[in-house]
C-alpha positions in Angstrom: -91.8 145.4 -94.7 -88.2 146.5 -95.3 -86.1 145.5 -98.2 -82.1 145.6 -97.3 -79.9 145.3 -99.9 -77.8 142.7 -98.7 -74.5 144.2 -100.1 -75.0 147.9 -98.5 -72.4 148.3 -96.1 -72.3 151.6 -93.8 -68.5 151.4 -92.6 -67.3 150.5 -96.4 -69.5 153.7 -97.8 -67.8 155.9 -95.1 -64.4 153.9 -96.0 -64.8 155.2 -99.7 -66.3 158.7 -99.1 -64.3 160.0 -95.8 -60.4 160.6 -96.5 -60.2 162.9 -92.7 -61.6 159.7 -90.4 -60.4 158.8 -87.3 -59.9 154.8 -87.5 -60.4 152.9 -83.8 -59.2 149.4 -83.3 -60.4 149.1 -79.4 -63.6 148.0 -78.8 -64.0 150.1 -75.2 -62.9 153.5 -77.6 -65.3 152.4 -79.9 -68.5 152.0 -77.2 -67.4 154.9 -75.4 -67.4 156.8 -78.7 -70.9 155.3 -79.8 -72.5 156.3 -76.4 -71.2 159.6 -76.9 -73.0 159.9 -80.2 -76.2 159.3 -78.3 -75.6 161.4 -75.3 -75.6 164.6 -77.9 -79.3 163.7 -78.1 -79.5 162.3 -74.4 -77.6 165.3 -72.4 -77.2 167.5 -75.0 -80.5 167.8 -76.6 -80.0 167.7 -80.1 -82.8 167.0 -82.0 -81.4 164.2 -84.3 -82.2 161.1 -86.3 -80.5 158.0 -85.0 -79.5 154.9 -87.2 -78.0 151.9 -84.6 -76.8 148.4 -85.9 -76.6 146.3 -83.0 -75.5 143.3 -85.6 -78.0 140.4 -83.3 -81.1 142.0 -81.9 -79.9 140.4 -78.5 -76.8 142.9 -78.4 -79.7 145.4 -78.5 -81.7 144.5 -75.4 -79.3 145.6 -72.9 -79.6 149.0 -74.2 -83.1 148.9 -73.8 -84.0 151.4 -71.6 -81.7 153.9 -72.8 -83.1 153.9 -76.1 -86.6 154.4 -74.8 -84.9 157.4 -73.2 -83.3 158.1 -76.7 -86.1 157.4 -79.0 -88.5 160.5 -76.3 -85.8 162.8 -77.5 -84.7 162.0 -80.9 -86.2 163.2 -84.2 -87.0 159.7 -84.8 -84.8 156.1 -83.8 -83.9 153.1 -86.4 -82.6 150.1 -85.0 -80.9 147.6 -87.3 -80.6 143.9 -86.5 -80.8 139.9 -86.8 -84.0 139.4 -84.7 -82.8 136.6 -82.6 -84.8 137.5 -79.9 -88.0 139.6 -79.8 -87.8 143.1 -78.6 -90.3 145.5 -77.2 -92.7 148.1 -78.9 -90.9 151.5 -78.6 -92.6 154.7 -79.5 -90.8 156.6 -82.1 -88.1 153.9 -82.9 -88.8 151.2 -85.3 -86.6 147.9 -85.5 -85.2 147.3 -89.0 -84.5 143.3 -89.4 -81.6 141.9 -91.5 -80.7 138.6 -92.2 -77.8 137.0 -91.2 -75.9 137.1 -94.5 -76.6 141.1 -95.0 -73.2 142.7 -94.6 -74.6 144.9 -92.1 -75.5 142.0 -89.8 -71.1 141.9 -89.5 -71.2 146.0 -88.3 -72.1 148.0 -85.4 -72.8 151.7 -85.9 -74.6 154.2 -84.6 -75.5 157.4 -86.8 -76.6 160.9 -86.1 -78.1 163.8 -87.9 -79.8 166.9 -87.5 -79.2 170.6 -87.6 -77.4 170.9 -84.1 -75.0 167.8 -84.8 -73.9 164.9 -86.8 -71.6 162.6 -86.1 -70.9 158.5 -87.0 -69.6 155.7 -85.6 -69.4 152.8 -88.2 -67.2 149.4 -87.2 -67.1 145.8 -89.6 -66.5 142.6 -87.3 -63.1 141.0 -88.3 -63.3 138.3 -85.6 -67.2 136.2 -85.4 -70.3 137.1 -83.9 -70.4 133.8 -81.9 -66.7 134.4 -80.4 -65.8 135.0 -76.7 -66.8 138.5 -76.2 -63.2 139.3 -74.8 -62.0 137.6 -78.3 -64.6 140.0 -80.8 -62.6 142.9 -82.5 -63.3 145.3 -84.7 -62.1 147.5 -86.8 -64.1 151.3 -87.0 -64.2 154.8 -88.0 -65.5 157.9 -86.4 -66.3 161.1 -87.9 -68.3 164.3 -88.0 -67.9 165.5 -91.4 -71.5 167.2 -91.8 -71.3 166.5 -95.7 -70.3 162.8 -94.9 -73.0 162.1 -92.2 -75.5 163.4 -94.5 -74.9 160.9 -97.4 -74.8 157.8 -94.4 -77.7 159.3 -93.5 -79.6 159.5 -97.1 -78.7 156.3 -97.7 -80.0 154.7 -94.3 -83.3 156.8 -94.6 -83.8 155.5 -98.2 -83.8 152.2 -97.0 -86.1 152.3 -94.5 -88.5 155.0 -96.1 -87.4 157.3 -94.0 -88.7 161.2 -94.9 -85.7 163.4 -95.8 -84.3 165.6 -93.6 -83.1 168.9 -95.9 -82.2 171.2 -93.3 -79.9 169.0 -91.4 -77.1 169.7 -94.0 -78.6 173.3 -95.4 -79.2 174.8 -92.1 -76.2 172.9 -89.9 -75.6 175.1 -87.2 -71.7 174.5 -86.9 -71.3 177.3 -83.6 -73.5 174.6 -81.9 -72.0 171.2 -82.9 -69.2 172.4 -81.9 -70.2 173.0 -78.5 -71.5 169.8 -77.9 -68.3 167.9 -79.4 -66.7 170.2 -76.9 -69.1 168.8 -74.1 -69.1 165.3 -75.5 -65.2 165.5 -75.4 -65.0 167.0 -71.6 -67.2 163.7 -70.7 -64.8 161.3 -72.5 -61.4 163.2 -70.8 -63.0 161.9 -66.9 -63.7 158.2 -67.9 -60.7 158.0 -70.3 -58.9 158.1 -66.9 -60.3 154.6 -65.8 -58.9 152.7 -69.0 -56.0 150.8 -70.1 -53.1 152.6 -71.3 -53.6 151.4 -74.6 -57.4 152.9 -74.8 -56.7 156.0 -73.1 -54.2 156.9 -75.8 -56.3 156.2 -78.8 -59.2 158.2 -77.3 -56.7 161.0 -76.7 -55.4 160.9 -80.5 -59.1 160.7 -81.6 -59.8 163.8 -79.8 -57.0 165.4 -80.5 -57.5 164.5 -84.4 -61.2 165.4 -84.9 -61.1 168.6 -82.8 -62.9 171.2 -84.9 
């Protein structure tokens, strides 16, 4: 059984700690930039732990299969989230419940670490969980400061008893990351294409401003 603390708050830790983030207010840049995250693991094979809020478990079971995908290629996959609905067993990813008045149950993230690349996605809900889902906004930040992934990621794994991962930060091969930010950038230049004019140009300035 998992303890949350119900004040711990992933996109107000990277808020404090990360002064170079790239902040997001569109919610397609945002799950464009999240699936992206898990395609370094899912095309890219990097070997990393994954941390997901998915706020309701519900949001979560659309993305089923992918994670089962996911969680065959990751170091290991934890899944945060109201359990509204009941999910299925997944080997190698294990489903971290909150309650409904945890901050975290307000944010969607989606965390990864590991020697080859780190990135994170974090995102607080400033409209309500129950809106229309063309009226839900957000408000997020993206990064891939190594130093600032790894403290997300301490603090996650502590939570969930997770064991530590010391050569993700020690050993971070930074010739590699940035080979796959390149890939993972190439993949969002094609579909940024098929957006509104309004998402296109904030996934441009993202890219442009978190090039290594």
């Amino acid at each position: 059984m998992y303890t949350i603390d119900p004040s711990f708050s992933v996109y107000h830790l990277i808020e404090r700690i990360e002064q170079q983030s790239i902040l997001l207010n569109h919610r397609r840049t945002m799950s464009l930039i999240s699936y992206e995250i898990e395609n370094a693991t899912l095309l890219d094979n990097a070997k990393t732990r994954v941390f997901a809020g998915f706020q309701y478990l519900s949001k979560f079971t659309p993305q089923i299969k992918r994670y089962q995908k996911l969680a065959a290629s990751a170091e290991s996959v934890y899944i945060f989230g109201v359990p509204d609905v009941q999910t299925p067993a997944i080997p190698n990813l294990n489903v971290i419940p909150l309650s409904v008045d945890d901050k975290l149950s307000r944010e969607w993230f989606v965390i990864a670490h590991g020697v080859l690349y780190s990135s994170a996605l974090a995102t607080e809900e400033i409209s309500r969980i129950t809106d229309a889902d063309d009226q839900r906004q957000f408000k997020g930040i993206w990064t891939f400061d190594i130093g600032v992934v790894s403290i997300l990621h301490d603090w996650l794994a502590s939570l969930v008893d997770a064991r530590p991962l010391p050569d993700a930060e020690s050993q971070h091969n930074f010739v590699q990351q940035r080979q796959i930010i390149g890939q993972s950038f190439d993949r969002l230049n094609v579909r940024v294409k098929k957006l509104l004019p309004t998402t296109q140009t904030e996934i441009k300035t993202a890219i442009r401003e978190s090039k290594p």
